[in-house]
C-alpha distance (Angstrom), angle and dihedral (degrees) to the residues before:
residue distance angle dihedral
X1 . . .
X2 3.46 . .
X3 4.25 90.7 .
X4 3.33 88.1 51.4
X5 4.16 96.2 53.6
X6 3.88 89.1 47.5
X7 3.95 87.0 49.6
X8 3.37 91.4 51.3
X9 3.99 99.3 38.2
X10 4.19 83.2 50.0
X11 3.57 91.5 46.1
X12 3.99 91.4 49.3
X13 4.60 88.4 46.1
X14 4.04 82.2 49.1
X15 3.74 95.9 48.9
X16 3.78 90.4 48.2
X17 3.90 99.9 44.7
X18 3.90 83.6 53.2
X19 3.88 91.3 54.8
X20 3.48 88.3 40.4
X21 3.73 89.1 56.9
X22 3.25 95.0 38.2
X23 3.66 97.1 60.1
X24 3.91 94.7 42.1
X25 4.22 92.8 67.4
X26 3.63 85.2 66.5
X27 3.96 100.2 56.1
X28 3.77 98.9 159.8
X29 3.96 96.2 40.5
X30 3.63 93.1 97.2
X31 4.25 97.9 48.9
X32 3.45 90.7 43.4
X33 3.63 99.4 54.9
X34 3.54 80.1 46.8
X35 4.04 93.7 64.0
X36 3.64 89.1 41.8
X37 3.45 97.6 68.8
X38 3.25 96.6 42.7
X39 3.58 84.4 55.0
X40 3.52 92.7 52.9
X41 3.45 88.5 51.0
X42 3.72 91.0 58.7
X43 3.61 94.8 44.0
X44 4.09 92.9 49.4
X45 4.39 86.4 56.1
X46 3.84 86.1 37.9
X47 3.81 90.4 57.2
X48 4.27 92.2 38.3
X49 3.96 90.2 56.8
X50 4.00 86.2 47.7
X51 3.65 85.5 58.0
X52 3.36 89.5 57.6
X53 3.57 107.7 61.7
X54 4.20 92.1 34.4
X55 4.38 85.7 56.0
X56 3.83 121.3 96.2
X57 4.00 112.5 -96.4
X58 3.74 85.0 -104.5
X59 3.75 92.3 54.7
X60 4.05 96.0 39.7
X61 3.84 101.3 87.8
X62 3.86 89.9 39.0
X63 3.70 93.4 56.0
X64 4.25 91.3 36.0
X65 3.59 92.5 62.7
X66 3.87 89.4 47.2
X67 3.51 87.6 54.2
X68 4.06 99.4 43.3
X69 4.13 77.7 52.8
X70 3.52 99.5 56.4
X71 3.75 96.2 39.2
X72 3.76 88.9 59.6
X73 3.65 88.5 43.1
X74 3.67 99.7 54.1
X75 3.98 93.1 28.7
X76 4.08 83.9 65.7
X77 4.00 86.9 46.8
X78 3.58 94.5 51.9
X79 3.61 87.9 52.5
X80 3.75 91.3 55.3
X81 3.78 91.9 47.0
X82 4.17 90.4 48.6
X83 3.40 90.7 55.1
X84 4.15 94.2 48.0
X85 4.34 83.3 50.8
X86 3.77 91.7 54.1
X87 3.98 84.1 55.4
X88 3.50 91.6 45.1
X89 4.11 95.0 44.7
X90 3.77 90.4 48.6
X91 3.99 92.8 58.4
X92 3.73 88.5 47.9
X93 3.39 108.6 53.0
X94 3.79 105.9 93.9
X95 3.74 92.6 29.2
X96 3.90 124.9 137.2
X97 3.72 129.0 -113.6
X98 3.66 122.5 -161.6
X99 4.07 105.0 -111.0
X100 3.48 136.8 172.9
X101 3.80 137.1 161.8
X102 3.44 128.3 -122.1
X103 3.29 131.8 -112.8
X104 3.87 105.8 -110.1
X105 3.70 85.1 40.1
X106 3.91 91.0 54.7
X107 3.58 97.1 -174.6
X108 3.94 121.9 153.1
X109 4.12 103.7 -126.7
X110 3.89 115.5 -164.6
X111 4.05 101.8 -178.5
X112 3.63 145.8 -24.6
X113 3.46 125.8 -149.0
X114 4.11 141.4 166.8
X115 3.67 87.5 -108.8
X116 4.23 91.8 178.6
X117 3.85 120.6 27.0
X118 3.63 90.2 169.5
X119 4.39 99.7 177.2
X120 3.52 121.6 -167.3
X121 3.78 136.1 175.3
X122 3.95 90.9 -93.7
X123 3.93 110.1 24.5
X124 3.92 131.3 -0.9
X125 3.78 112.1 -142.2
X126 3.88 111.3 -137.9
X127 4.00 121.5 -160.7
X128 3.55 129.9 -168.5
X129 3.82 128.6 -154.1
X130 3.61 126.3 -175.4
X131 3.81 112.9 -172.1
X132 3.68 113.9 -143.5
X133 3.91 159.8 109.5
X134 4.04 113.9 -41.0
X135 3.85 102.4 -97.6
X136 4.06 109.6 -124.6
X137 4.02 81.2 -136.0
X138 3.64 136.1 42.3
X139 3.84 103.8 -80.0
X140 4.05 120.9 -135.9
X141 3.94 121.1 -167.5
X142 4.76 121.9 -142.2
X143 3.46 101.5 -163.7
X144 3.92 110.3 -147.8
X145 3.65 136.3 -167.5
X146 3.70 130.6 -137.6
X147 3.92 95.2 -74.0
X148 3.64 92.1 55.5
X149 3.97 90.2 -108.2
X150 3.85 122.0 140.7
X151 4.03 113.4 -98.6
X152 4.09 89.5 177.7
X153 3.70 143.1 -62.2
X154 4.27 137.3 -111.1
X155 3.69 136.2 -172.7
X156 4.09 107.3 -119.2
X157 3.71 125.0 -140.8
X158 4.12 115.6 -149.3
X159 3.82 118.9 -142.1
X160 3.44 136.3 146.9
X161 4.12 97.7 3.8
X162 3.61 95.6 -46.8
X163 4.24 141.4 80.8
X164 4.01 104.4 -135.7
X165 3.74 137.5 -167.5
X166 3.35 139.6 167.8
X167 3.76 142.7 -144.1
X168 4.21 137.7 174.9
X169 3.64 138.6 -127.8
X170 4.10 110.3 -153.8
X171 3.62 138.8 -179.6
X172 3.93 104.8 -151.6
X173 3.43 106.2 106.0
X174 3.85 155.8 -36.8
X175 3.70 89.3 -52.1
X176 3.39 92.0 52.5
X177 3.67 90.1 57.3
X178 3.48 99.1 54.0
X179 3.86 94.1 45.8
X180 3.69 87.1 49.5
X181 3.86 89.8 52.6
X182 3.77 89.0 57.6
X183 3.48 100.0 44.8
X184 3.90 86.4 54.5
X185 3.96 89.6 57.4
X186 4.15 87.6 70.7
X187 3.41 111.0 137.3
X188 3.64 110.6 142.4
X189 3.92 140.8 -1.8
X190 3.70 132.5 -144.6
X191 3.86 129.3 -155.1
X192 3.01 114.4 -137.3
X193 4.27 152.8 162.0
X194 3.39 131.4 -84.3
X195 4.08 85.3 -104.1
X196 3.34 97.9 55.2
X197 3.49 95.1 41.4
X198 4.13 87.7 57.4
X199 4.18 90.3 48.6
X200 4.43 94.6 38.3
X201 3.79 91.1 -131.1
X202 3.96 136.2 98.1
X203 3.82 107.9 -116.0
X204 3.98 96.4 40.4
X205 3.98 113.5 148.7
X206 3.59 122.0 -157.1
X207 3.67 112.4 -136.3
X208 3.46 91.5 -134.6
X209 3.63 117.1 46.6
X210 3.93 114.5 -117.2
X211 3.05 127.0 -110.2
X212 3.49 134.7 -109.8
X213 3.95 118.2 -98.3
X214 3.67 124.6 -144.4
X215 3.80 122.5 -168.4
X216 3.65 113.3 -80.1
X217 4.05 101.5 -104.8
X218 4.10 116.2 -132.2
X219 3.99 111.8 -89.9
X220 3.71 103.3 -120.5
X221 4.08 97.6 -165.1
X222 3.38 97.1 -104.7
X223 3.61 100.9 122.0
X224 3.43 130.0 123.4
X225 3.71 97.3 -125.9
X226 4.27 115.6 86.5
X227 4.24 84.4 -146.2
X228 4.13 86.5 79.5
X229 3.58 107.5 53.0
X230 3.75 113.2 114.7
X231 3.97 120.0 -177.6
X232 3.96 83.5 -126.6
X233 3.52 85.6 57.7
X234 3.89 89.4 -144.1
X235 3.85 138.3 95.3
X236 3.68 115.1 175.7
X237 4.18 142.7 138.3
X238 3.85 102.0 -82.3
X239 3.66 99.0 23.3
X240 4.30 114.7 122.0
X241 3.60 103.4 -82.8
X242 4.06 89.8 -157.8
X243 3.53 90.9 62.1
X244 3.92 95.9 40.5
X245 3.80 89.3 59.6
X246 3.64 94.9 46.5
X247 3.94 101.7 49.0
X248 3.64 94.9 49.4
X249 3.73 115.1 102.2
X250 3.88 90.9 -139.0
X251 3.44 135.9 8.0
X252 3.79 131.9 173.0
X253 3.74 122.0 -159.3
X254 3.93 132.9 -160.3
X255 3.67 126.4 -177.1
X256 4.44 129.0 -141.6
X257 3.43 119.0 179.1
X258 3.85 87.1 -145.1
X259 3.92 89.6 62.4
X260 3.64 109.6 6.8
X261 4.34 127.3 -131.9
X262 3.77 122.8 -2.0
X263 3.12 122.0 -161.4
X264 3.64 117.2 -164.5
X265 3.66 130.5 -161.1
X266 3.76 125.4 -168.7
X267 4.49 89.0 -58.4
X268 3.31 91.1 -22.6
X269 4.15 124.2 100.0
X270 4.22 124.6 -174.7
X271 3.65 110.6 -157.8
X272 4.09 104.0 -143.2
X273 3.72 117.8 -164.6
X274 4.00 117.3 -136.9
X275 3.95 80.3 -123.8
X276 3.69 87.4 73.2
X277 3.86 94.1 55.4
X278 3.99 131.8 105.8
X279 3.96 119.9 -129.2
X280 3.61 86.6 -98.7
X281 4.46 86.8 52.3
X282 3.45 93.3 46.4
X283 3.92 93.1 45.3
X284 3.95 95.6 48.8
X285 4.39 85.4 50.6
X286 3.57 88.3 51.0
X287 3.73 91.6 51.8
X288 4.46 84.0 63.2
X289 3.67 100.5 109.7
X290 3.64 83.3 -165.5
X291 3.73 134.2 62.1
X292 3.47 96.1 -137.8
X293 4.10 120.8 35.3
X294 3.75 131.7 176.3
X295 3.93 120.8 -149.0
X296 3.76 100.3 12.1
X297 3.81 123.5 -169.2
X298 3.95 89.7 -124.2
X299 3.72 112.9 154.3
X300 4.06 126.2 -154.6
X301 3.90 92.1 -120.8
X302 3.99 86.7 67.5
X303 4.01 80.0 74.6
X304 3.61 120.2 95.2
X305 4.13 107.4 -112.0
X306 3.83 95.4 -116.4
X307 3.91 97.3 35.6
X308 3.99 118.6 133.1
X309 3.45 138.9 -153.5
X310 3.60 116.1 -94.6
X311 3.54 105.8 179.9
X312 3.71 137.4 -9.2
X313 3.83 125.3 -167.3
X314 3.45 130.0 -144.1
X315 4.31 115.9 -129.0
């Protein structure tokens, strides 16, 4: 009797440690379904107040207070479910995430970790740092889930020890739910080359061989175009990005989800992370209905004070 209890009671301690498992190799699963009903919620009071204005005049003020009703109703769910992702985002940051390098890549990876899960009432901003050896090549990330299937790609930028990239959870809309869903499939990323980044899959070759990369010298304002004068005179990796932005005489910014803001000046672009963002930075990106937006109304003070430039890009 007693072999049969500790059977059992092993049995029981295996069957848990394999849930447990289980539910650990999809760390964001729980944040993102989070997100996605709030954006659900959104979507449901977005869709109510469309009703409104597509109803009969003797219908409209029927159907308005229906819709002032369920705002407030879902408004104080959302507030509920922000709460439960701050929890959530709090337990994650720090966490592990199964990475590995590929071989064409070659790169020696010691961790990755969610080293900001920064979760607000409209959008949490997620980013990724992967501590290892400088790559001898620019260094691109696939992002897989547990069945070894692509869940999307992103160019990585290496400072300080580490490649990094970011991502966000939001709550505006249907899109935003099914974005969020994805994210929550993480399970694994792969760093890879620029040619398998282009084809999604480990093993890629580029027809032509790449390239060598050097690092990006400083811009000295000397060039011929006005756009690039700066009253610092000076754009380089490692300069403040803040002040960049603000002494240029004109500066034009676009945003990609893939990569995040670029700021382009005169033939020169800087590639700012949503890590480097204020509140009020992160808040105006997660306003973009749109995961990729030309001519943005971005504005330097949406840059942290002490922010540098990671990586600027010749065009």
């Amino acid at each position: 009797m007693k072999k049969i209890i500790s059977f059992v009671g092993v049995a029981v301690m295996l069957c848990t440690l394999f849930i447990g498992c289980s539910g650990s190799s999809e760390p964001l699963k729980e944040l993102a379904e989070v997100y996605s009903e709030m954006a659900v919620n959104n979507q449901e009071v977005a869709e109510a107040m469309q009703d409104v204005y597509k109803a009969g005049r003797d219908e409209q003020q029927s159907r308005h207070e229906k819709a002032i009703k369920l705002s407030e109703e879902k408004k104080s769910d959302n507030a509920t479910l922000a709460a439960k992702a701050e929890e959530i985002a709090a337990k994650l940051e720090g966490t592990e995430i199964e990475c590995s390098s590929s071989d064409a890549m070659a790169v020696e990876v010691k961790e990755a970790v969610f080293s900001m899960v920064d979760a607000q009432d409209k959008s949490c901003n997620i980013v990724v740092r992967i501590s290892c050896a400088e790559p001898s090549s620019c260094a691109y990330c696939l992002i897989m889930d547990r069945d070894g299937n692509l869940l999307w790609k992103t160019p990585a930028r290496y400072s300080d020890g580490a490649l990094s990239f970011n991502f966000r959870l939001t709550s505006q809309n249907s899109k935003s739910q099914e974005n969020n869903l994805i994210y929550g499939k993480l399970n694994r990323i792969i760093v890879v080359t620029q040619a398998e980044y282009i084809a999604g899959a480990v093993g890629a070759e580029s027809p032509i061989a790449e390239a060598e990369t050097e690092p990006e010298p400083a811009y000295q304002g000397n060039d011929e175009s006005e756009n690039i004068q700066t009253t610092d005179g000076e754009i380089k990796v490692g300069g403040n990005l803040r002040a960049a932005l603000q002494s240029a005489t004109k500066v034009t910014y676009e945003y990609n989800a893939d990569s995040g803001i670029w700021a382009t000046i005169g033939n020169v672009a800087i590639v700012i992370d949503e890590g480097q963002l204020t509140q009020q930075g992160i808040d105006f990106i997660a306003a973009i209905p749109s995961d990729i937006a030309p001519d943005i109304a971005f504005k330097p003070e949406y840059v942290k004070p002490d922010a540098k430039i990671l990586s600027i890009e010749k065009q």
